[in-house]
N, C-alpha and C positions, 0 to 999 in steps of 0.2 A: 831090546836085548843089550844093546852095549852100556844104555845105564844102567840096569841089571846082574846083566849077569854076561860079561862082556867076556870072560875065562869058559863062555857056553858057543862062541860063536868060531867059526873054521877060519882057519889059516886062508885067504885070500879073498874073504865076504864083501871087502871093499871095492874090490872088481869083478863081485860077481852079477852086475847090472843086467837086467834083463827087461825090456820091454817087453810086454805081451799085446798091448794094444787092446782093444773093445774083449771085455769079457763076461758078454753075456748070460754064459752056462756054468759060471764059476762055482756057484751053488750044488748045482748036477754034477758035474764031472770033477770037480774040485781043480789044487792045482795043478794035477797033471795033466791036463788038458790043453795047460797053455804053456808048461814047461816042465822039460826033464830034471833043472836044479835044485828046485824045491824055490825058487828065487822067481818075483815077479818086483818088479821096481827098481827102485835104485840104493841099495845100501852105501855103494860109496859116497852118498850125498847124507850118509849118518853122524849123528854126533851127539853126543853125551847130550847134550843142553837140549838140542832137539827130543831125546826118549824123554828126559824128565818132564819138560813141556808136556808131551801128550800123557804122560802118567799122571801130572798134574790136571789134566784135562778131563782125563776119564774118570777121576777118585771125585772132584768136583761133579762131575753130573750125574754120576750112579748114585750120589750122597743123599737124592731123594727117593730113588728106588728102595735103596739100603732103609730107610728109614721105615718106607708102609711095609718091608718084608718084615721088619723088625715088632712092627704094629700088630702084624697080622695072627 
């Protein structure tokens, strides 16, 4: 989100760290299960270069899904 759409994220994201630990049932129960904030991880450890990296990451490997959907 912050290389995004950083004017989308709340006043104090950077301290909103939350470990949740083993989350097994995250699937089932979703995030509420393992927290009230909507926050499981560490956002103050965010950074610009960091979001574009995995944006960069993801557009790279979906780039052959994208392709047979396109095929299909």
């Amino acid at each position: 989100m912050l290389a995004v759409l950083p004017h989308a994220l709340r006043d104090g994201f950077d301290s909103a760290d939350h470990q949740a630990g083993v989350r097994p049932h995250l699937l089932i129960e979703g995030m509420a299960g393992y927290t009230s904030s909507g926050v499981i991880g560490r956002p103050s450890a965010a950074t610009v270069q960091k979001g574009e990296a995995v944006l960069a990451s993801l557009v790279a490997s979906f780039g052959e899904h994208l392709d047979r959907l396109d095929a299909a």
